[in-house]
C-alpha positions as CSV (number, residue, x, y, z in Angstrom):
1,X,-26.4,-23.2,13.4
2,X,-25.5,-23.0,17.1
3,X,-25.5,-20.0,18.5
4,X,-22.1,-19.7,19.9
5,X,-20.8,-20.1,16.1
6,X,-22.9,-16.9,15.3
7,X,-21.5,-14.5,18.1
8,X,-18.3,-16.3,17.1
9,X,-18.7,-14.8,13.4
10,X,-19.9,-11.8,14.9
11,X,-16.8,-10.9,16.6
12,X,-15.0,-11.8,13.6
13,X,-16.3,-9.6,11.2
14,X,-16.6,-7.0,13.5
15,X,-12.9,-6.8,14.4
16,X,-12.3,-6.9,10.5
17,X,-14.4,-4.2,10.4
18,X,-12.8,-2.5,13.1
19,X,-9.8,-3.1,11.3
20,X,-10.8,-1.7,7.8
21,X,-11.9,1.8,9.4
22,X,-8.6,2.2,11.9
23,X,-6.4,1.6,8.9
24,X,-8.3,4.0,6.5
25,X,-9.1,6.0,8.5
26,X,-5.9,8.0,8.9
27,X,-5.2,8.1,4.6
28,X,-6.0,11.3,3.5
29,X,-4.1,10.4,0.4
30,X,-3.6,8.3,-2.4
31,X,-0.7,8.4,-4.9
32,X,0.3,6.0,-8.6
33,X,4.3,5.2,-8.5
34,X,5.5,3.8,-11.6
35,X,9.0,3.0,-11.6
36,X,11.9,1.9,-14.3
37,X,14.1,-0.2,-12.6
38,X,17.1,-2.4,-14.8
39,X,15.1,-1.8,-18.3
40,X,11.7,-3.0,-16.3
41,X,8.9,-0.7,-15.2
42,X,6.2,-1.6,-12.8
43,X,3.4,1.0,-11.5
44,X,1.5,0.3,-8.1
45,X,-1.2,2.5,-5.7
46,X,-0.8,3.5,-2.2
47,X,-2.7,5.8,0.3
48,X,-1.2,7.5,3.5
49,X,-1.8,10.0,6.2
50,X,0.8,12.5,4.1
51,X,1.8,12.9,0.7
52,X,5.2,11.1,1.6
53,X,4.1,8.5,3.2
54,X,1.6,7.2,0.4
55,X,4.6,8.0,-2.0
56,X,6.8,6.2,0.3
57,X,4.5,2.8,0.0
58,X,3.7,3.0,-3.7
59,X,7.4,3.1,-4.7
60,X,8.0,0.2,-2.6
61,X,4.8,-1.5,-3.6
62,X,6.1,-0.7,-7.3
63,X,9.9,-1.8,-6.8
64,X,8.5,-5.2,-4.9
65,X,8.3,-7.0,-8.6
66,X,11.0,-5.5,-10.7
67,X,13.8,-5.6,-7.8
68,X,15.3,-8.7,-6.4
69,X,17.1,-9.0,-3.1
70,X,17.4,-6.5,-0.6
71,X,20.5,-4.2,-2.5
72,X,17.9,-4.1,-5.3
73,X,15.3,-3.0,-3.3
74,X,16.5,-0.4,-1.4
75,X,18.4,1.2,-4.8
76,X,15.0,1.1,-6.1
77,X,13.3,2.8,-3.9
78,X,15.5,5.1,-4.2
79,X,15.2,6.0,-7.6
80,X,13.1,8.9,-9.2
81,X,9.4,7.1,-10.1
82,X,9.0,7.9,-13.7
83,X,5.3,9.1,-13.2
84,X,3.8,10.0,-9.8
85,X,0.4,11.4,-9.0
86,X,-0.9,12.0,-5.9
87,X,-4.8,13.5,-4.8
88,X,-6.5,14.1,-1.5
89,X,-9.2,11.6,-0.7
């Protein structure tokens, strides 16, 4: 293998890496959504810097299969999850 392919894959998997640790970095917690949504229910994980935000992005993440179109959506996400739980990682 040349060697310019190796720095090349190099750099690759060290800006994923790079990636991986800025983005989780910051989540200092991880919450379960499960929502009922139109007689459908669909549960889904999320981890943010603050309780709300990780809440935030499992309801959305939960509404994403059960909701179609963007009214749907956004009346989803704002409905009460039926089950939430969230910890500190």
């Amino acid at each position: 293998m040349k060697r310019s392919t190796l720095y090349t894959i190099a750099a690759v998997l060290a800006v994923a890496a790079l990636f991986f640790v800025m983005t989780t970095a910051r989540a200092k917690v991880q919450c379960r959504v499960c929502v009922e949504f139109h007689d459908r229910t669909n549960c889904a994980a999320a981890v943010g810097a603050t309780e709300q935000a990780a809440r935030e992005g499992a309801q959305t993440t939960a509404c994403g299969p059960i909701a179609s179109g963007m009214d749907e959506q956004i009346a989803c996400g704002r409905s009460q999850p039926a089950v939430m739980q969230c910890q500190s990682r």
